[in-house]
N, C-alpha and C positions, 0 to 999 in steps of 0.2 A: 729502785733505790739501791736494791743489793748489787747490781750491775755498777752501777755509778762509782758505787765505795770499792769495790773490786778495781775498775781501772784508776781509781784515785791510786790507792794502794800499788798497783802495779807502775804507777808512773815515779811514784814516790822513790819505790823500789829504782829504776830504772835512773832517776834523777840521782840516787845516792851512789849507785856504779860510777854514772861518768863522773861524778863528781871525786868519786876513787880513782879512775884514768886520767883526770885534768894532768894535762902536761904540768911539771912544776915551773911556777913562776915566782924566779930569783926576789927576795924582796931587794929595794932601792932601784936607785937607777940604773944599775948594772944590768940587772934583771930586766928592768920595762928597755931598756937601749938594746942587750941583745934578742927580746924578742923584733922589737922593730924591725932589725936587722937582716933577721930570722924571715918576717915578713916578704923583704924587699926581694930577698936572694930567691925565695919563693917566686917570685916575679911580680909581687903585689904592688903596685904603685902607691904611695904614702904621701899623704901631706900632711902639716898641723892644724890641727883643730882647737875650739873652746874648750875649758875645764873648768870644773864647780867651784864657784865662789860661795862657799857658804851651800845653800839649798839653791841658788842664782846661777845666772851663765856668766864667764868672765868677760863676755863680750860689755858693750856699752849699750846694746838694747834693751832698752826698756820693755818690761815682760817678753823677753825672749820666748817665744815658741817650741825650740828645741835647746833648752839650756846643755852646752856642753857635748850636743850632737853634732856641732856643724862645724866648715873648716873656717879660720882665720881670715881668707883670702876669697874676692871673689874670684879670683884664676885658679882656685886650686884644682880644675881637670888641666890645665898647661904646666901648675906649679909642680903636681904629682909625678914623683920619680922611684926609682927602685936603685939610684944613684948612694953605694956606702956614703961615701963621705959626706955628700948632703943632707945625710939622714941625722949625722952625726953630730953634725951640727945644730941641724933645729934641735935634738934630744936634747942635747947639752945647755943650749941660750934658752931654751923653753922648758925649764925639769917640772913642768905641771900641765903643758899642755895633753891633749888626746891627740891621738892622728888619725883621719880617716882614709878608705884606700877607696882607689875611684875605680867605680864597678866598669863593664865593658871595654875593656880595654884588653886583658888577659882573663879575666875571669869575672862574672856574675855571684848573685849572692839571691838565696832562696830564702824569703825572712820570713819564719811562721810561729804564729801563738806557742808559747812555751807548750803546750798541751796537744797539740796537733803534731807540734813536734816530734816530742817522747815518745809516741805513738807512732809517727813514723818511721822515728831512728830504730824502735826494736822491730818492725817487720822491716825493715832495708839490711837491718844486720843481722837477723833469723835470718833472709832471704840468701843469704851469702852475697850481696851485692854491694862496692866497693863504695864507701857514702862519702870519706875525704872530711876537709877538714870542719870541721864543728864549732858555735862560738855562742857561746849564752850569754845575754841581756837580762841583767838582775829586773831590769825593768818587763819581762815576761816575753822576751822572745826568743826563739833557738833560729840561730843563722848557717845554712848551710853554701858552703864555698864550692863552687865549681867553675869549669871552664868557662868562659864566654861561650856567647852564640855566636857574634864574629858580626859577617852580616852574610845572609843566606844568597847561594851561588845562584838560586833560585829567585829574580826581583821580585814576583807575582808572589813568592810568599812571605806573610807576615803574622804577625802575634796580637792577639786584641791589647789595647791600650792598658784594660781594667788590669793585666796582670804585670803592665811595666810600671815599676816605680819611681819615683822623680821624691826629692828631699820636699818640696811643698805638699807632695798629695799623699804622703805616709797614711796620714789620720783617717782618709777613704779609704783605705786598703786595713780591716781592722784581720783579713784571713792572708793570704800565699802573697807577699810582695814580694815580684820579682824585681831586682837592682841591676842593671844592665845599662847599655850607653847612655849618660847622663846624669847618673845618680852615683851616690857612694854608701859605705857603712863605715862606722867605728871599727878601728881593727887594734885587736887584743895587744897589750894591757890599754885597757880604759876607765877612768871614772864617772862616774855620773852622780849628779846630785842627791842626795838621802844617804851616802854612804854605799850606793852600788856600784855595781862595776860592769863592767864586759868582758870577758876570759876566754880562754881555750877549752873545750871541753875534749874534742877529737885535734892533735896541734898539725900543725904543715910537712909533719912529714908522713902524713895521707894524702897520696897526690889528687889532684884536681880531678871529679868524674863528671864525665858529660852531665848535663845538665837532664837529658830525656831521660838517664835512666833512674832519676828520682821523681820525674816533675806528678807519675801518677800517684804518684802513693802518697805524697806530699797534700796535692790538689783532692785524695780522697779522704786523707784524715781533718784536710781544714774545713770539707763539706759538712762532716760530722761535728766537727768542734763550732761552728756558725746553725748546726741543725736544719741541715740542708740535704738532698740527696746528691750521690755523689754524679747522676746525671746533670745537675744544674752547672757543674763546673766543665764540661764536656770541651767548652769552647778554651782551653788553657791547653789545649793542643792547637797542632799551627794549623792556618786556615787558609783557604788560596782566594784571593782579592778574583770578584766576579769581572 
């Protein structure tokens, strides 16, 4: 018990730092427009997405699944640009929509339990190793931004499915989803329904870090946070096809 209230406490602690470091986000649309901006120049591809109607998605589906999480467009991996003026325009004709950026293309996204998280981020940053950019989901997840894997020069090798992420199989993945070709996230500012949001905690001008030199530590604190040992997740290194 006393362990438990210790890391509670410790995460708490750790949660109220970044939230001291959050890059400042301009309020109005000045603000949400040059971080998008901000985003692109980054190299992150952007498209628009739904936004909260009420506790509802602005979409027309009925009982949406991902109210406010998903893009507008079923082309949004063709629609997704890092194009200013483009950008500038959906801001502007859409001042309520989200944008989401579409994963593998330039960069991957490491989505893990708020909690797994925190725990992460402080041994990646005790460790002195360069963690890049950082992005909290009030809805309980820490997102970490890094480069693509690209596609390996290597055919014979590949990545088990259970840690690529796809927008329909989120809800199976409740530890490490990794977002890579064919998937995307929400990219900061965003709202979500209940009054949350999505933000910067670490902003983009922490450059992109490989993705290996987090995926252990990442994949050891998600074992812990599901109550797992950390040999079960063993296979979240690359495997070579028999």
């Amino acid at each position: 018990m006393s362990a438990e209230l210790g890391r509670t406490g410790l995460q708490g602690k750790l949660s109220q730092w970044l939230r001291g470091r959050r890059p400042k986000e301009a309020a109005g649309d000045g603000g949400r427009e040059a971080l998008l901006l901000a985003a692109a120049a980054a190299g992150l591809p952007l498209a628009p997405a739904a936004h909260p109607a009420g506790y509802r998605c602005s979409c027309d589906r009925v009982g949406c699944p991902t109210p406010a999480r998903h893009p507008v467009s079923f082309a949004w991996q063709t629609q997704s640009t890092t194009d200013r003026a483009q950008i500038e325009r959906w801001a502007r004709h859409q001042p309520q929509a989200n944008f989401i950026t579409a994963t593998g293309m330039v960069h991957d996204v490491m989505d893990v339990p708020i909690e797994a998280g925190l725990e992460a981020l402080e041994r990646l940053l005790g460790a002195g190793i360069e963690v890049g950019p950082v992005a909290e989901s009030d809805d309980g997840r820490l997102l970490f931004f890094t480069l693509t894997r690209g596609t390996p020069e290597d055919e014979d090798e590949w990545w088990p499915c259970e840690l690529d992420c796809h927008p329909e199989t989120m809800d199976e993945h409740p530890g490490l989803r990794w977002h890579c070709r064919g998937s995307y996230v929400l990219v900061p500012p965003a709202q979500l329904p209940g009054d949350q949001s999505v933000h910067w905690v670490r902003g983009l001008e922490h450059p992109l870090p490989d993705p290996l030199t987090l995926l252990e530590t990442l994949t050891d604190a998600c074992a812990r946070y599901v109550g797992e040992e950390p040999d079960h997740v063993s296979a979240a290194w690359p495997l070579r096809r028999h």
